[in-house]
C-alpha positions as CSV (number, residue, x, y, z in Angstrom):
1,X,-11.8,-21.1,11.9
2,X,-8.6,-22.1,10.6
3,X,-5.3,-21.3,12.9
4,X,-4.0,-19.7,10.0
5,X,-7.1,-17.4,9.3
6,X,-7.5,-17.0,12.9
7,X,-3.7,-15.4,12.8
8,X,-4.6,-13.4,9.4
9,X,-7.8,-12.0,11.5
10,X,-5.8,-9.1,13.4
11,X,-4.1,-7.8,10.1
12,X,-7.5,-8.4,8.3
13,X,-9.2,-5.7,11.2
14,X,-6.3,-3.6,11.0
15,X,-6.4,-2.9,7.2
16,X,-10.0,-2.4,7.2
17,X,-9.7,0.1,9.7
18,X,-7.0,1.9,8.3
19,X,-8.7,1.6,4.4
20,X,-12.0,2.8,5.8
21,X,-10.7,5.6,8.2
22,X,-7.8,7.2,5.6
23,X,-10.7,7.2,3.1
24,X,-13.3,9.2,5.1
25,X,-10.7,11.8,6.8
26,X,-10.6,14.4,3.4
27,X,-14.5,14.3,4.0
28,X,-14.2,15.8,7.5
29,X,-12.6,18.8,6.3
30,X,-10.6,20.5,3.2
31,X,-7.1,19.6,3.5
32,X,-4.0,21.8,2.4
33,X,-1.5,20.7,-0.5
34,X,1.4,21.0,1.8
35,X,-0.3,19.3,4.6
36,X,-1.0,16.4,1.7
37,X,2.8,16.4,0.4
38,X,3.7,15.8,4.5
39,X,1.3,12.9,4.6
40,X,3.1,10.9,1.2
41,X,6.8,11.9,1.9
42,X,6.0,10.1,5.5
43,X,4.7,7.0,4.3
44,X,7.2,6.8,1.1
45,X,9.7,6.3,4.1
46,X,8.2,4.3,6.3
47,X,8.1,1.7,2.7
48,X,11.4,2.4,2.2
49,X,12.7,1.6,5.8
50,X,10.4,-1.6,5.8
51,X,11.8,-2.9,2.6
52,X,15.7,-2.1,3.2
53,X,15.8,-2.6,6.3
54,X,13.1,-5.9,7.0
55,X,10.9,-7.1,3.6
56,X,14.1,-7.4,1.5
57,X,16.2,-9.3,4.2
58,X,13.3,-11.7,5.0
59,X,12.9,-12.5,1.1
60,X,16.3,-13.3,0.3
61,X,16.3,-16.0,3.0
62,X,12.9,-17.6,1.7
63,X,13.1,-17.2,-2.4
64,X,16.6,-18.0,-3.8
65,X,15.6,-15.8,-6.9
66,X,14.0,-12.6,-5.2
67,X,15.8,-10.6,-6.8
68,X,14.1,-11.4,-10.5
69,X,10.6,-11.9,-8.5
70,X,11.1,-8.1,-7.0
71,X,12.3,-6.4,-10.3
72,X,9.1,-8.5,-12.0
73,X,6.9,-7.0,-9.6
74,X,8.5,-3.2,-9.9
75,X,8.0,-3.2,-14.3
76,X,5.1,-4.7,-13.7
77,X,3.5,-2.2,-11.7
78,X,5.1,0.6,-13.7
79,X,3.6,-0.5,-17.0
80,X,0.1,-0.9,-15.3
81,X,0.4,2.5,-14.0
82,X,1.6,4.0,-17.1
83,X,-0.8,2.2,-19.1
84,X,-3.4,-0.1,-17.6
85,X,-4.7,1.5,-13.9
86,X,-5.2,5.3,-12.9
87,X,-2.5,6.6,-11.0
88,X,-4.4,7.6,-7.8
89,X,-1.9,10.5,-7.0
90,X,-2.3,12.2,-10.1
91,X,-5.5,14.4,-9.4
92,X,-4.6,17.0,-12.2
93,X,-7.0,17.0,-15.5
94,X,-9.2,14.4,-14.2
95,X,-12.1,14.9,-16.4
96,X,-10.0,14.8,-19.4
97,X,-8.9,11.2,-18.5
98,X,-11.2,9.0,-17.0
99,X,-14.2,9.0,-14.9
100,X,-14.4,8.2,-11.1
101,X,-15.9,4.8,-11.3
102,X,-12.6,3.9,-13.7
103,X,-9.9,5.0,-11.0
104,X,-12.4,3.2,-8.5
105,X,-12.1,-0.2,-9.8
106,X,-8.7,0.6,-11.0
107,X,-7.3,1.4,-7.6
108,X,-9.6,-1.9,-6.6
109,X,-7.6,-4.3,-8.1
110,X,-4.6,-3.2,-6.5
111,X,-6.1,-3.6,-3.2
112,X,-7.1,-7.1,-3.9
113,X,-3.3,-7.7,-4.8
114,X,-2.8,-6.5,-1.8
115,X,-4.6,-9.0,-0.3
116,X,-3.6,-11.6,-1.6
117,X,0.2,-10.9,-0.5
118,X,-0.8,-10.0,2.7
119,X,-2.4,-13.6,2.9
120,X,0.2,-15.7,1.3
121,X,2.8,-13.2,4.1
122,X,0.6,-14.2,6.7
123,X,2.1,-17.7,6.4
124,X,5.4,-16.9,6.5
125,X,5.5,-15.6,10.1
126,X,9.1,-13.7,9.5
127,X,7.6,-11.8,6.8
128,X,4.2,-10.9,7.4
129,X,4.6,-7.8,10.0
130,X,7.1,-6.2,7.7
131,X,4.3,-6.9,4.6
132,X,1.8,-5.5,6.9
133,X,3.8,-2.1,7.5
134,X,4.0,-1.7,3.7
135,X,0.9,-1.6,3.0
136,X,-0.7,0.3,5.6
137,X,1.6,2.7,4.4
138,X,0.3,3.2,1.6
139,X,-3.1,2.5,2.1
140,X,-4.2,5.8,3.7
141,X,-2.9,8.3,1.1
142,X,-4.0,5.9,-1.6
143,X,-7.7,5.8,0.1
144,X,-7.2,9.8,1.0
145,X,-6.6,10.2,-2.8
146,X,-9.7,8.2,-3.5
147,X,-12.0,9.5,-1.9
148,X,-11.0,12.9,-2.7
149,X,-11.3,11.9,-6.7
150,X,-15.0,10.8,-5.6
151,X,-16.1,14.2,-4.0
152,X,-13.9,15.8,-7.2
153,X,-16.4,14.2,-9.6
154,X,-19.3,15.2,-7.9
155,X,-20.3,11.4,-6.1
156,X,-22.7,12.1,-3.5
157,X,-21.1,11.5,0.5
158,X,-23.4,8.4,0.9
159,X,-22.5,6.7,-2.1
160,X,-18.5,7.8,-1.2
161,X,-19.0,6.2,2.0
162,X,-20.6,3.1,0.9
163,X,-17.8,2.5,-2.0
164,X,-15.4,3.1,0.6
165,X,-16.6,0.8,2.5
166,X,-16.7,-2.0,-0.1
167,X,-12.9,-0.9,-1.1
168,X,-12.1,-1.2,2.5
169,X,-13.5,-5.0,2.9
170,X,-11.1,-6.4,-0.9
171,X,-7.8,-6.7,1.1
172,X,-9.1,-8.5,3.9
173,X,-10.9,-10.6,1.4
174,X,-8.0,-11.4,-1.3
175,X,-5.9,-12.4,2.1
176,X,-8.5,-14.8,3.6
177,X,-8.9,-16.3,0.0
178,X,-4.9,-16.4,-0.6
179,X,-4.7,-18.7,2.7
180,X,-7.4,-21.1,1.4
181,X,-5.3,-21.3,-2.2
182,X,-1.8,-21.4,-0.3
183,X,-2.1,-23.1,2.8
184,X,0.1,-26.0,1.8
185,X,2.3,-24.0,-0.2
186,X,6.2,-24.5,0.0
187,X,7.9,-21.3,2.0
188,X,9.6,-20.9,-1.4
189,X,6.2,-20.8,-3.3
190,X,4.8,-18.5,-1.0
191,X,8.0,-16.2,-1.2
192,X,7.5,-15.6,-4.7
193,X,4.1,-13.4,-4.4
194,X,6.1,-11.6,-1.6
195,X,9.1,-10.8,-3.8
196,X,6.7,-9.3,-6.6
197,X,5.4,-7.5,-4.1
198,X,8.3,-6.2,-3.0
199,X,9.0,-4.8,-5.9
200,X,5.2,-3.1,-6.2
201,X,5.8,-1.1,-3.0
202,X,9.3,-0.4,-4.0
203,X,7.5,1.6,-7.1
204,X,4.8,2.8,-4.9
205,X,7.8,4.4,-3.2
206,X,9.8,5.8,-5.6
207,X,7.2,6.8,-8.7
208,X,4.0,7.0,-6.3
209,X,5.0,9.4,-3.1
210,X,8.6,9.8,-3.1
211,X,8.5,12.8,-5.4
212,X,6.6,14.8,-3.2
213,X,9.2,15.5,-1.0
214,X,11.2,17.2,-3.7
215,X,8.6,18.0,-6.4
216,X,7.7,21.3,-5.0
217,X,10.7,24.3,-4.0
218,X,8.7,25.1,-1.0
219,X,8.5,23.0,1.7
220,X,11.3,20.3,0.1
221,X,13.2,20.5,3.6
222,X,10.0,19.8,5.5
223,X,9.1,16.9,3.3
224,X,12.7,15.9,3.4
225,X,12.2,15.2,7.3
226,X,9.2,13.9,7.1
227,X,10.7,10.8,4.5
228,X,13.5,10.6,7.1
229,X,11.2,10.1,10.2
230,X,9.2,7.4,8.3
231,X,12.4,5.4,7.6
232,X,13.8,6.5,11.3
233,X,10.4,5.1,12.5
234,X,10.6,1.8,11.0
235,X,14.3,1.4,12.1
236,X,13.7,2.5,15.3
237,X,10.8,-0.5,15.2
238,X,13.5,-2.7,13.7
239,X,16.3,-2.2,16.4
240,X,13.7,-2.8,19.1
241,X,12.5,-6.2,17.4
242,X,15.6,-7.6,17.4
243,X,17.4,-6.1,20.4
């Protein structure tokens, strides 16, 4: 094994586990709206604190023009949202709008992207843990939100699993095959599919989780604290690193 996939390996394990566990957890039991809303307002701010506070920082020093590479990535994913992929937090009038197997291979594709940041991250040791928080972040209510659009149009719990599985395995899968592209890439050229990331999980954020702390009367103090310990989290994790 290459010392570079050898390094990717432990992220590789650690995003399967988390795709493949946040997936099967609304099949263990029925799960409450306001217990839902916690779960997004938390890991919109543990993406805010790791971009503000480490993914932004790390970028600026590696790709002069981040700042165009991270506003690319953020209207990009907007306008696939809005017109291109399902939106996997909008459950309401599913039927009406497309079937299961569309916001499967939709929400796919994403995770392959993901990959293949997390792989070209991987060789840019600086950035790579603060890539990794990001999307792990994201990745359980994104899976939690699949698999509950699964059991919503009537998918049997085999087949649920097994697709969840197979979604689990693309982001280890688009890293391993971003390190065999990128291996001898400049740290510049790798900063750029970083940057555009950046700007993904800023929307992902902002569009994706971030309302739920406020898009509901009840509750909006609870979810208020619950964005403000993910982002207290990640600089608490920040101060430690560098102290």
């Amino acid at each position: 094994m290459q010392p570079e996939a050898a390094h990717f390996l432990p992220y590789a394990i650690a995003i399967f586990v988390v795709s493949f566990g946040g997936g099967l957890i609304p099949l263990l039991r029925h799960w409450p709206h306001d217990q839902l809303q916690v779960l997004m307002s938390l890991s919109a701010g543990v993406i805010l604190g790791v971009l503000f506070l480490d993914l932004l920082p790390a970028v600026a020093q590696i790709s002069p023009h981040f700042y165009v590479y991270t506003l690319a990535g953020f209207l990009a994913l907007f306008v696939f949202e809005k017109f291109v992929f399902f939106h996997p937090h909008e459950t309401e009038d599913l039927a009406e709008r497309r079937s299961g197997l569309a916001a499967y291979v939709s929400i796919s594709i994403h995770s392959l992207v993901d990959g293949v940041v997390l792989g070209s991250s991987a060789l840019l040791p600086n950035v790579a843990p603060a890539v990794l928080f990001a999307i792990v972040a994201h990745k359980v209510p994104d899976t939690f939100s699949l698999a509950s659009i699964l059991t919503y149009f009537g998918f049997r719990r085999r087949s649920t699993v097994l697709l969840l599985l197979f979604f689990a395995v693309l982001t280890p899968l688009g890293g391993f095959a971003a390190l065999a592209l990128l291996r001898n890439a400049s740290p510049s050229t790798l900063g750029i599919p970083v940057a555009l990331a950046t700007g993904t999980f800023l929307f992902i954020a902002t569009s994706d989780l971030l309302p739920h702390t406020h898009g509901h009367h009840e509750g909006r103090y609870r979810n208020l604290a619950a964005m403000l310990a993910g982002v207290a989290l990640i600089a608490l994790a920040h101060r430690l690193h560098f102290d």
